[in-house]
OpenMM code with the backbone's topology and positions (N, CA, C; nanometers):
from openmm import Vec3, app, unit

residues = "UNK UNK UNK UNK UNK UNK UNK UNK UNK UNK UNK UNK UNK UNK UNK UNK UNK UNK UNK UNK UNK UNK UNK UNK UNK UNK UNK UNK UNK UNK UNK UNK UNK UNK UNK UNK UNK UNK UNK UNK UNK UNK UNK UNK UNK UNK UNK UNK UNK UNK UNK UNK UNK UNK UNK UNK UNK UNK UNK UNK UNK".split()
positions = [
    Vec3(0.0819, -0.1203, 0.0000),
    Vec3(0.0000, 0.0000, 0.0000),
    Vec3(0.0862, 0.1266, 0.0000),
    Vec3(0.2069, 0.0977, 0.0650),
    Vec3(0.2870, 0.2238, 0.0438),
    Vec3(0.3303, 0.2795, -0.0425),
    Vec3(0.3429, 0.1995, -0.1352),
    Vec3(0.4326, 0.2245, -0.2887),
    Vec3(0.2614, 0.3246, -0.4169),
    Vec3(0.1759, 0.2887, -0.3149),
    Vec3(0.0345, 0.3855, -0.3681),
    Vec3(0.0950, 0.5241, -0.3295),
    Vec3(0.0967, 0.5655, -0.2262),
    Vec3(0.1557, 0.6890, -0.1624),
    Vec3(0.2690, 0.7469, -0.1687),
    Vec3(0.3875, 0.6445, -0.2108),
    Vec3(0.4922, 0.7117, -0.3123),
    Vec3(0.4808, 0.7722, -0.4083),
    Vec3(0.4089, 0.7234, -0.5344),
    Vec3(0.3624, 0.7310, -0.6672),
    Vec3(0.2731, 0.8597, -0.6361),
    Vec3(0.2080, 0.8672, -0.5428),
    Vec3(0.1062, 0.9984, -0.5355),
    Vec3(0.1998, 1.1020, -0.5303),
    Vec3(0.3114, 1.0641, -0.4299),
    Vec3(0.3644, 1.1990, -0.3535),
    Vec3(0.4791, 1.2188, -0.5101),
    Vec3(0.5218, 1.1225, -0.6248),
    Vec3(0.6312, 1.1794, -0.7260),
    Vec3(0.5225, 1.2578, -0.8039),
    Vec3(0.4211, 1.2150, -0.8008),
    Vec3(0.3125, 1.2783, -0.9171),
    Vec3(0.3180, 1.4212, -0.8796),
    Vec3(0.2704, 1.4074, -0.7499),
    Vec3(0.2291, 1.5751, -0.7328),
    Vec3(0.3852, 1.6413, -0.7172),
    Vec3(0.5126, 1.6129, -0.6857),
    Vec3(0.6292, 1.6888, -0.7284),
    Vec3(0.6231, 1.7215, -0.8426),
    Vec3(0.6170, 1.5803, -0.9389),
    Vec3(0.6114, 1.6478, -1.1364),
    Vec3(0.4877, 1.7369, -1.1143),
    Vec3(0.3738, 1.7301, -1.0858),
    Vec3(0.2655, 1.8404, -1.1244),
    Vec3(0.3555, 1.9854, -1.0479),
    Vec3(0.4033, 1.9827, -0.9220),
    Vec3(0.4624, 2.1413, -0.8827),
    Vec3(0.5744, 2.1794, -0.9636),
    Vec3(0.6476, 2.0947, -1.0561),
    Vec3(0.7482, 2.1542, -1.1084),
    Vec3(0.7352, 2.2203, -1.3011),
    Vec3(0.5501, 2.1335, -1.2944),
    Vec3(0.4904, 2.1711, -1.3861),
    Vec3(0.4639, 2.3119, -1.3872),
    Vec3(0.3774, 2.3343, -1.2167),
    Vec3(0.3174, 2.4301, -1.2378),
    Vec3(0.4352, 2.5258, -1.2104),
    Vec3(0.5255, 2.5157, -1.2264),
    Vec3(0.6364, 2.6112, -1.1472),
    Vec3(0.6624, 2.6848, -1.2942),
    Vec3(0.6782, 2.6099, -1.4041),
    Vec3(0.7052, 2.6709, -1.5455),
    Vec3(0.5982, 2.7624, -1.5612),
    Vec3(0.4573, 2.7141, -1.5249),
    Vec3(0.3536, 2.8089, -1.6266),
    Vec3(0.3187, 2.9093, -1.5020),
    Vec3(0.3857, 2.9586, -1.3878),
    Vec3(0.3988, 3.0962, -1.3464),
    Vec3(0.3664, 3.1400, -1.2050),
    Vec3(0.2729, 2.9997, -1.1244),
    Vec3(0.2366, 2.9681, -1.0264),
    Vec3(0.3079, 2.9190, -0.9234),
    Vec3(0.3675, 3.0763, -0.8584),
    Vec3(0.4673, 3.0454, -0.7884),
    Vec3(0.4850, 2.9562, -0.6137),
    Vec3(0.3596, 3.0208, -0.6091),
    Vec3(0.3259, 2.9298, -0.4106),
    Vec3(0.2648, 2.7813, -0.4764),
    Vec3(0.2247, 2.7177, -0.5656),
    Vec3(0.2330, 2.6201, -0.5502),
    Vec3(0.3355, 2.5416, -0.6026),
    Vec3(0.4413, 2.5902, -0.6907),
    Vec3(0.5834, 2.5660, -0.6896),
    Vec3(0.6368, 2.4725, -0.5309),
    Vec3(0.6064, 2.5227, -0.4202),
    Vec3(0.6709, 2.5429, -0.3351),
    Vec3(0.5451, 2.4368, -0.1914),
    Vec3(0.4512, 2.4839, -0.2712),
    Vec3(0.3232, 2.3535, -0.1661),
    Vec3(0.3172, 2.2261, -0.2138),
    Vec3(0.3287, 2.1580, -0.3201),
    Vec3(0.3226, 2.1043, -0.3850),
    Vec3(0.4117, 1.9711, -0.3498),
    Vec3(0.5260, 1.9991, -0.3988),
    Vec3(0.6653, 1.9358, -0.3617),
    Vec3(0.6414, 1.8489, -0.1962),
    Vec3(0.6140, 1.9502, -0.1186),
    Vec3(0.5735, 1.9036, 0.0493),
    Vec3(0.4768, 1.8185, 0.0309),
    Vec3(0.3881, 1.8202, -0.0249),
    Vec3(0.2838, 1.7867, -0.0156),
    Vec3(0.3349, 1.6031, -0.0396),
    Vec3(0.3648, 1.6174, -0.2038),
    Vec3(0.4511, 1.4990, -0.2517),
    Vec3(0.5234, 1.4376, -0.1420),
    Vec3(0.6276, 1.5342, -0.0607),
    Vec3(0.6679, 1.4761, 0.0454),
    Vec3(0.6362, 1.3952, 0.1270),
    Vec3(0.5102, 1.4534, 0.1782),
    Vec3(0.4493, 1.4036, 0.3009),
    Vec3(0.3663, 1.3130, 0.2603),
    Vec3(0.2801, 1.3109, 0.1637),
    Vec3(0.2412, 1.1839, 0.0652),
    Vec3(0.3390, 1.0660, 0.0677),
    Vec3(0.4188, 1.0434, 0.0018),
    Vec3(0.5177, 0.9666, -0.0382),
    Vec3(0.5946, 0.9348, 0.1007),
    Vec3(0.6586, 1.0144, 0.2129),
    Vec3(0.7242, 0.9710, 0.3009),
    Vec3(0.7182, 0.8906, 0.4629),
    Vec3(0.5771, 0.9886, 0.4852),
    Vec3(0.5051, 0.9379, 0.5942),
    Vec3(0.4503, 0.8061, 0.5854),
    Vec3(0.3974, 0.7606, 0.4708),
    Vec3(0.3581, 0.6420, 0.5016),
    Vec3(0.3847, 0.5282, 0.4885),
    Vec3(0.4968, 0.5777, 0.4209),
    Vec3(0.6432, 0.4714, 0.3841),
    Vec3(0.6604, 0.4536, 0.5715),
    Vec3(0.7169, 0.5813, 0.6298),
    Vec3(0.7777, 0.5448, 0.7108),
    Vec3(0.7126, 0.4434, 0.8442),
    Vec3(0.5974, 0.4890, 0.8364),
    Vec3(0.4759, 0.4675, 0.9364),
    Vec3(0.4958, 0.2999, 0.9197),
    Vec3(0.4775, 0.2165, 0.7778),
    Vec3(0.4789, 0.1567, 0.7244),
    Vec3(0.5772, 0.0528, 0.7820),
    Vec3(0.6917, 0.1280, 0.8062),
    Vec3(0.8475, 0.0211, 0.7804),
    Vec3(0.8202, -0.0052, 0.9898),
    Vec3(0.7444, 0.1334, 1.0344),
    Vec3(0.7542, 0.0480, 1.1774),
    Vec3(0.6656, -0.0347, 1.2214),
    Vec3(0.5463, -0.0389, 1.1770),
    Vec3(0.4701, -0.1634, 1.1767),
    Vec3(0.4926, -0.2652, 1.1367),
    Vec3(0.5666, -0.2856, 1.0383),
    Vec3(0.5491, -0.4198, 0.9384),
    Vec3(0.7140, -0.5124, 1.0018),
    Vec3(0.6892, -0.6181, 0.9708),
    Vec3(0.8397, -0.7529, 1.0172),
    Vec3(0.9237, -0.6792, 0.9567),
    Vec3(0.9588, -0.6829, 0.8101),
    Vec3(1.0817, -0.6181, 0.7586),
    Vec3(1.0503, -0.4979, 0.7094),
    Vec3(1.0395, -0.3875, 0.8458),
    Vec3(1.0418, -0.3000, 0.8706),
    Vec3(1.1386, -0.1773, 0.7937),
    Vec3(1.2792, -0.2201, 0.7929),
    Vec3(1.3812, -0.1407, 0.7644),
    Vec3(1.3739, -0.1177, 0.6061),
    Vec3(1.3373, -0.2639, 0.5398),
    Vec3(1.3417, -0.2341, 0.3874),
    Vec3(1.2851, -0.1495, 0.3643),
    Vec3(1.1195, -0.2087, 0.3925),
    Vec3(1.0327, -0.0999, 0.3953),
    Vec3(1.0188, 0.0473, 0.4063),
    Vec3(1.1135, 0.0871, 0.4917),
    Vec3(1.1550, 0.2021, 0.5035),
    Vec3(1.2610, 0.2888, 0.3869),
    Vec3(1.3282, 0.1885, 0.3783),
    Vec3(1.4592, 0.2161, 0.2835),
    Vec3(1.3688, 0.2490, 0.1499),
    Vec3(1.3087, 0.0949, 0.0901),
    Vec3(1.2343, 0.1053, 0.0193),
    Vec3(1.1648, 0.2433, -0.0047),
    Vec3(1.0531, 0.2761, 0.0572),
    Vec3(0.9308, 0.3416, 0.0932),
    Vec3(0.9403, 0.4783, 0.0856),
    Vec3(1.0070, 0.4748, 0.2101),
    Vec3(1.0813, 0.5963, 0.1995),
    Vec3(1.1671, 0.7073, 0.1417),
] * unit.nanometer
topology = app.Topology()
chain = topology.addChain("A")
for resn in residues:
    res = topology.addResidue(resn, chain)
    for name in ("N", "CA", "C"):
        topology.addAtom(name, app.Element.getBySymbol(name[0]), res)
């Protein structure tokens, strides 16, 4: 399920670096985080619940 929430959080980086060309500068900059916190948190959340935890993390994260 984590690798759902990775893929969300690269999408919305490519969409902020999209919107960063066509002039839209604060979401340049929300966007990216957003991806972040998408993509990282639940990787990480992820790697401490689960047996092989660390991959997961490595992985995920």
């Amino acid at each position: 399920m984590w690798f759902l929430f990775l893929l969300l959080g690269a999408l919305a980086s490519l969409v902020g670096l999209a919107l960063c060309f066509r002039g839209l500068q604060f979401m340049r900059y929300l966007l990216p985080v957003l991806g972040f916190l998408l993509g990282f948190m639940p990787g990480f959340w992820g790697a401490l619940q689960s047996d092989g935890g660390l991959l997961v993390l490595l992985v995920g994260g």
